[in-house]
Structures are given as C-alpha cells and as structure tokens.
PDB file as gemmi writes it, atoms N, CA and C in Angstrom:
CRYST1    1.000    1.000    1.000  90.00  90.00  90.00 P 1                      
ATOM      1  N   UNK A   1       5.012 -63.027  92.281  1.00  0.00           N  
ATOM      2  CA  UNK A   1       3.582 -63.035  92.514  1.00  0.00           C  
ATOM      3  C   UNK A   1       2.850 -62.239  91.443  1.00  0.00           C  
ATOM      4  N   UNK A   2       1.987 -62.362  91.106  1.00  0.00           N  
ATOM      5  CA  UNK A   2       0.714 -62.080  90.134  1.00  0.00           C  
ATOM      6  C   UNK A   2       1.502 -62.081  88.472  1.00  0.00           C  
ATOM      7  N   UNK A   3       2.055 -62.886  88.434  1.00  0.00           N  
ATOM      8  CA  UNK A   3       2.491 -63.083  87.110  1.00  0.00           C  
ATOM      9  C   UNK A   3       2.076 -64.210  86.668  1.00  0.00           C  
ATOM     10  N   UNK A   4       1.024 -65.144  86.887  1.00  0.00           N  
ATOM     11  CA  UNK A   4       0.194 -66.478  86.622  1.00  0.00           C  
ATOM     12  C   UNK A   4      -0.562 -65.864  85.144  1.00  0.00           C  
ATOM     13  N   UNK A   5      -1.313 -64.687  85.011  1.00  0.00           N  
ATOM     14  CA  UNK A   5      -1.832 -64.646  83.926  1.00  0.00           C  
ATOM     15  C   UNK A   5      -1.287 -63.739  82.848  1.00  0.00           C  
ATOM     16  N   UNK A   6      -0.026 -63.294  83.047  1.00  0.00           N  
ATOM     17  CA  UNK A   6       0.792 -62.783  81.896  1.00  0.00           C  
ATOM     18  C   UNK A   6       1.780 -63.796  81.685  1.00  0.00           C  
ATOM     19  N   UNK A   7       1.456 -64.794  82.436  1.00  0.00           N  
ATOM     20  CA  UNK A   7       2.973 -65.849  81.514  1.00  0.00           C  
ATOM     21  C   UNK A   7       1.880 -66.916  81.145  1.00  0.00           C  
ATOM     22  N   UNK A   8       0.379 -67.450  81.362  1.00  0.00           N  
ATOM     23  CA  UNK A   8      -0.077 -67.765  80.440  1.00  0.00           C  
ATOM     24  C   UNK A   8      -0.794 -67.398  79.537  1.00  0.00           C  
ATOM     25  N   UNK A   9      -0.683 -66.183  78.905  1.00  0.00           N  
ATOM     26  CA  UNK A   9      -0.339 -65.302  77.719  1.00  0.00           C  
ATOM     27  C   UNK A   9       0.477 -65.293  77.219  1.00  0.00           C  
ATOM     28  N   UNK A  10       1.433 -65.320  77.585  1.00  0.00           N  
ATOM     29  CA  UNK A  10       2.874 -65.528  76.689  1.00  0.00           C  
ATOM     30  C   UNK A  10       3.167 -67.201  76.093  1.00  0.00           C  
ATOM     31  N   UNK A  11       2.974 -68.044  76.929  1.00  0.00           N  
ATOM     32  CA  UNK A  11       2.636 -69.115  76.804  1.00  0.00           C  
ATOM     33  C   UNK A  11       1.659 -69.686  75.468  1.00  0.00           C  
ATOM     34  N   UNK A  12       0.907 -69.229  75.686  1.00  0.00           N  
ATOM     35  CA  UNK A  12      -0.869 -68.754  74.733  1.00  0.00           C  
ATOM     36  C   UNK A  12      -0.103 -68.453  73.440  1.00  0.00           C  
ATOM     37  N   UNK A  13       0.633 -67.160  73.290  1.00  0.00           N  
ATOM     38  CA  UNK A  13       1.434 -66.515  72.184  1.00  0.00           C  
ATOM     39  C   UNK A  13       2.023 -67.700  71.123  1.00  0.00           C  
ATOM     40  N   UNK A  14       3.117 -67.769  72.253  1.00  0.00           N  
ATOM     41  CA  UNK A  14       4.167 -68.835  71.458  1.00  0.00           C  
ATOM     42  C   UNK A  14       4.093 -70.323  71.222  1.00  0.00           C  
ATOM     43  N   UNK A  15       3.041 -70.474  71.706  1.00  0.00           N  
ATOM     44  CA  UNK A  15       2.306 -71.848  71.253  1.00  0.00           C  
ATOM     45  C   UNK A  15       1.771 -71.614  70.072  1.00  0.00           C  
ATOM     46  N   UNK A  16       1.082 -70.468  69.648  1.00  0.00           N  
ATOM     47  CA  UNK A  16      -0.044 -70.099  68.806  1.00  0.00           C  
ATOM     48  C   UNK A  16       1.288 -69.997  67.197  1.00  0.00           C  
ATOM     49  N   UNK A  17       2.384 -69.269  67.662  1.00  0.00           N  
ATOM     50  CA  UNK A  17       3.649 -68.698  66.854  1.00  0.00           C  
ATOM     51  C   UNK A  17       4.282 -70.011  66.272  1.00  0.00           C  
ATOM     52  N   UNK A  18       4.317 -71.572  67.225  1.00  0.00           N  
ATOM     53  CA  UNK A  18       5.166 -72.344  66.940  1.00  0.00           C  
ATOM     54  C   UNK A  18       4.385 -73.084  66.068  1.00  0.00           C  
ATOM     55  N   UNK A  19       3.048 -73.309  65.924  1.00  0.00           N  
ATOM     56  CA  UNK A  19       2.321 -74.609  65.478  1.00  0.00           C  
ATOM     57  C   UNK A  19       1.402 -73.602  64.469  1.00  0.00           C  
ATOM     58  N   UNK A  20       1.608 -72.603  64.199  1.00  0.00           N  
ATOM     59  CA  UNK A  20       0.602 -71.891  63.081  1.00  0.00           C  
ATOM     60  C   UNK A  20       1.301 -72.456  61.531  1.00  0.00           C  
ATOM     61  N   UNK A  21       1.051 -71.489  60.622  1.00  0.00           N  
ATOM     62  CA  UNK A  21       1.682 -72.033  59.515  1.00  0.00           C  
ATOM     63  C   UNK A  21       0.667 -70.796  58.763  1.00  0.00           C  
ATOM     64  N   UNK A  22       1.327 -69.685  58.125  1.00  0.00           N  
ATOM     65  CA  UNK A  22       0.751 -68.557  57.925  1.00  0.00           C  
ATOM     66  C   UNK A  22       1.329 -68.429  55.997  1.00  0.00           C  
ATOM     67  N   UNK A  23      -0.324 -68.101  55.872  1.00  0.00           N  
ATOM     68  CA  UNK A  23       0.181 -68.332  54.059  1.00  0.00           C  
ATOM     69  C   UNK A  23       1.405 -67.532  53.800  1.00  0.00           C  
ATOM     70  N   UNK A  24       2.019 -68.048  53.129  1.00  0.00           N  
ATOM     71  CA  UNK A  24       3.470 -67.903  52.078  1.00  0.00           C  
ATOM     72  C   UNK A  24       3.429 -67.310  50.921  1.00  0.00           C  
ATOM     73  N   UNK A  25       3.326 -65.851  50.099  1.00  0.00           N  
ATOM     74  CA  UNK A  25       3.079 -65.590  49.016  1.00  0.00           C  
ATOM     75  C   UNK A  25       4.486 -66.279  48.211  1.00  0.00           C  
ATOM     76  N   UNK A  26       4.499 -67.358  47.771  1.00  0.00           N  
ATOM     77  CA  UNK A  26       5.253 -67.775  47.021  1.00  0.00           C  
ATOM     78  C   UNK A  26       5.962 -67.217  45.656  1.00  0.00           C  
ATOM     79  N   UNK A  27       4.861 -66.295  45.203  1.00  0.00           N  
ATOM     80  CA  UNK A  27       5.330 -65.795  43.667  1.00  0.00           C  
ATOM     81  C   UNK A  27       6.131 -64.348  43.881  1.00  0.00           C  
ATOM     82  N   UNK A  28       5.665 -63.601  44.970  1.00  0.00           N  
ATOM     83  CA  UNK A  28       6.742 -62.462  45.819  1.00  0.00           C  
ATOM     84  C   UNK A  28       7.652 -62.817  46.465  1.00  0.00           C  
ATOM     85  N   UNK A  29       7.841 -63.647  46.776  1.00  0.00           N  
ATOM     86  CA  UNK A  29       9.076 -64.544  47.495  1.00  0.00           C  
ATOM     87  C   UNK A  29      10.408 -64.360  46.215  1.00  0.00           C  
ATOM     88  N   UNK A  30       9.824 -65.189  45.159  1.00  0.00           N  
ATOM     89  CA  UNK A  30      10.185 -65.791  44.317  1.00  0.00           C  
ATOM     90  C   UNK A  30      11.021 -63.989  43.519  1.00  0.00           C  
ATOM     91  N   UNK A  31      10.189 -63.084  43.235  1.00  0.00           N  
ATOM     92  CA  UNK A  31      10.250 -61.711  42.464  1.00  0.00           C  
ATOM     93  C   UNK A  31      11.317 -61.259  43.576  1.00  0.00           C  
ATOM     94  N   UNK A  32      11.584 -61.234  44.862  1.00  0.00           N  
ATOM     95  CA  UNK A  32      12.640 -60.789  45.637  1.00  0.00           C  
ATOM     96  C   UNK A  32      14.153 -61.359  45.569  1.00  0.00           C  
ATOM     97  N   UNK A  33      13.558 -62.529  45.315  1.00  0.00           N  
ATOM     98  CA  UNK A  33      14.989 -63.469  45.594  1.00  0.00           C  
ATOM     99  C   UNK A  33      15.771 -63.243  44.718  1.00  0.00           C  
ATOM    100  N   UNK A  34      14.895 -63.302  43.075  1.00  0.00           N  
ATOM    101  CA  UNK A  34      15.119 -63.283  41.976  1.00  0.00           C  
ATOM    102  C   UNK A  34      16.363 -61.993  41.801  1.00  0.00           C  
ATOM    103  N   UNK A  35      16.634 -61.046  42.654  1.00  0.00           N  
ATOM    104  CA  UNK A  35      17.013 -59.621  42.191  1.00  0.00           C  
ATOM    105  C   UNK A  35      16.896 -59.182  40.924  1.00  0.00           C  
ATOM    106  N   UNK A  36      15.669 -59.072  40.287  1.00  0.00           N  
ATOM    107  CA  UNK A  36      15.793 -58.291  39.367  1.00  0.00           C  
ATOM    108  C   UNK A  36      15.821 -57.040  39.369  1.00  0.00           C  
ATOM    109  N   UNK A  37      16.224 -55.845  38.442  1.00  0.00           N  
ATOM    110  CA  UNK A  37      16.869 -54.770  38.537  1.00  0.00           C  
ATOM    111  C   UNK A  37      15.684 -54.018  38.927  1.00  0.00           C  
ATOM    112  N   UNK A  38      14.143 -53.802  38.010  1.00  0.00           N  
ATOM    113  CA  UNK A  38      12.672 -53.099  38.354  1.00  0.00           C  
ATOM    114  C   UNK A  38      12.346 -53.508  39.465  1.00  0.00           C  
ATOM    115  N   UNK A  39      12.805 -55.077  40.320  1.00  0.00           N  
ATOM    116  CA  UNK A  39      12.252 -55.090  41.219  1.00  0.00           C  
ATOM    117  C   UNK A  39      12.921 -54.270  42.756  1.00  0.00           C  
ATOM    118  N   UNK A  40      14.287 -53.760  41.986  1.00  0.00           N  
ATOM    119  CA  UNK A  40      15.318 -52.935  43.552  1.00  0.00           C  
ATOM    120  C   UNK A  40      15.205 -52.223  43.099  1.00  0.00           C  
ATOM    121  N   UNK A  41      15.167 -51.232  42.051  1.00  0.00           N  
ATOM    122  CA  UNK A  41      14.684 -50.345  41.315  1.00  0.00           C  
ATOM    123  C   UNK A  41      13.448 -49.306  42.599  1.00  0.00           C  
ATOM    124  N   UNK A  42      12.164 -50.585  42.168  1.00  0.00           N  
ATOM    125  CA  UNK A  42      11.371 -49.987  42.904  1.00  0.00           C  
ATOM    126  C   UNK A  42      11.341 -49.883  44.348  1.00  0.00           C  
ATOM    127  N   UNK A  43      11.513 -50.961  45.030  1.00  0.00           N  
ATOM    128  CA  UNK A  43      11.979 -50.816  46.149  1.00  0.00           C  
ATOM    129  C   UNK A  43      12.905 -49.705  46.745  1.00  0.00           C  
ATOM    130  N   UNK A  44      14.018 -49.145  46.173  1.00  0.00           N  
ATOM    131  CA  UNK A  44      14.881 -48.082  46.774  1.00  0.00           C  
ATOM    132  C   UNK A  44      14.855 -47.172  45.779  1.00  0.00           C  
ATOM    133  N   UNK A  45      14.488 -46.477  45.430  1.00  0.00           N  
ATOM    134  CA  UNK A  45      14.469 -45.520  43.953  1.00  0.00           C  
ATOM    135  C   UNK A  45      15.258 -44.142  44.474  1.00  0.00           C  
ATOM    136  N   UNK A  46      16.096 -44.137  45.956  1.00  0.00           N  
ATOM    137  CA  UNK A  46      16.844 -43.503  45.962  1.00  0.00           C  
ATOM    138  C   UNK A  46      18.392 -43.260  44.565  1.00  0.00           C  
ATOM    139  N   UNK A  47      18.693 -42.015  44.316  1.00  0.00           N  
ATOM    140  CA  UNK A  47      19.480 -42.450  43.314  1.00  0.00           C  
ATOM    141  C   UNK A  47      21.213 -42.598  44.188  1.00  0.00           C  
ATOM    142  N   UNK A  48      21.741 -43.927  43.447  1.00  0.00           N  
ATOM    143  CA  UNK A  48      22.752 -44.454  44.553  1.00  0.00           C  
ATOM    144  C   UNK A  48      23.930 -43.652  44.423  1.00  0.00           C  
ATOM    145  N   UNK A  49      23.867 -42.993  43.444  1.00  0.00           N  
ATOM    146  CA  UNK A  49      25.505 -41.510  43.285  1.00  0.00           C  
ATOM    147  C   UNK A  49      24.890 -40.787  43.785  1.00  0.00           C  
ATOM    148  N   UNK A  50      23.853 -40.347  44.748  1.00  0.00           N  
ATOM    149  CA  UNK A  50      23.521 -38.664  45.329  1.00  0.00           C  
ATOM    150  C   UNK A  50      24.510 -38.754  46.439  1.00  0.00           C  
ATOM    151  N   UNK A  51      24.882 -39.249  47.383  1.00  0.00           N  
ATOM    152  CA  UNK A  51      25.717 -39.227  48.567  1.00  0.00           C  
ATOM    153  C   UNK A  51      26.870 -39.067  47.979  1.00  0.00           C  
ATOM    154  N   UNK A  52      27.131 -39.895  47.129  1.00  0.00           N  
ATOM    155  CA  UNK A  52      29.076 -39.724  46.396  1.00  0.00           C  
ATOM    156  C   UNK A  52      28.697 -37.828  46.200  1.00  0.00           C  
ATOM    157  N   UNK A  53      27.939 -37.509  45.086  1.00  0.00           N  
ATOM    158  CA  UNK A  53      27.930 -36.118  44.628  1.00  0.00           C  
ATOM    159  C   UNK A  53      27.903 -34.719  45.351  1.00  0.00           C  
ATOM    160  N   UNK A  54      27.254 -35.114  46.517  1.00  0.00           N  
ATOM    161  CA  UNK A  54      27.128 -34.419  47.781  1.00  0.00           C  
ATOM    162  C   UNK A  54      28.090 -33.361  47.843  1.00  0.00           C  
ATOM    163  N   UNK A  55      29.115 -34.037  48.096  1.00  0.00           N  
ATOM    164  CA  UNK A  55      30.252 -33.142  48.441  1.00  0.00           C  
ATOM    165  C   UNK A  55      31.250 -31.956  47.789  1.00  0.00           C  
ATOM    166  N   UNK A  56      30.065 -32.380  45.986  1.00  0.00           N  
ATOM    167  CA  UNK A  56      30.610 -31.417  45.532  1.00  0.00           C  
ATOM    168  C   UNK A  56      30.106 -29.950  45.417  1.00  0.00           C  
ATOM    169  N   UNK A  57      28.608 -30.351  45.692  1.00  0.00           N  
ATOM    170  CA  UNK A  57      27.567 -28.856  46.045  1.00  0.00           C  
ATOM    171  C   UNK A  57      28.280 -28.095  46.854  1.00  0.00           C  
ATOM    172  N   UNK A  58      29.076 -28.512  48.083  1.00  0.00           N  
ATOM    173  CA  UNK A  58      29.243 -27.985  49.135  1.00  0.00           C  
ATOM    174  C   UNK A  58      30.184 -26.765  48.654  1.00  0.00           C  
TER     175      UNK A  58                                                      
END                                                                             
C-alpha cells in the first residue's frame, strides 16, 4: 500500500533513462581510449614506484 506514486516515479525515471540519448563527447572518448602517456599521466600523476619505495624509509 501507498507505493502507487513512488513506483510511478521510478517508472517516470527509467523510461526517461531508456529512450534519452545524451550528447557523447566523441573527441574525449576518443583521447581516453587512445592511452596516450600525457593523457594517464594526467589523470593519475601519482608516482607509480612510491609504494614499491616505501619500505625502504621504514
């Protein structure tokens, strides 16, 4: 009982989710897929030997 207007909300939702079609930046798509090195670079600019080195501070 009283769940008539939260399941047509949900309803509402995933209708709205299935039949949309939401712009696509195609040329960032494209710069991700690509893996280039500036582009993981920037993305994680953690440096990837600090965890190996760790253990020798200790």
């Amino acid at each position: 009982m009283g769940r008539g207007r939260a399941k047509a909300k949900q309803t509402k939702v995933a209708r709205e989710l299935k039949y949309s079609s939401p712009h696509t930046d195609f040329d960032s798509l494209q710069r991700e897929l690509s893996g280039s090195e500036d582009a993981a670079e920037r993305r994680n600019p953690v440096d990837q030997w600090a965890d190996e080195e760790e253990w020798r501070r200790a």
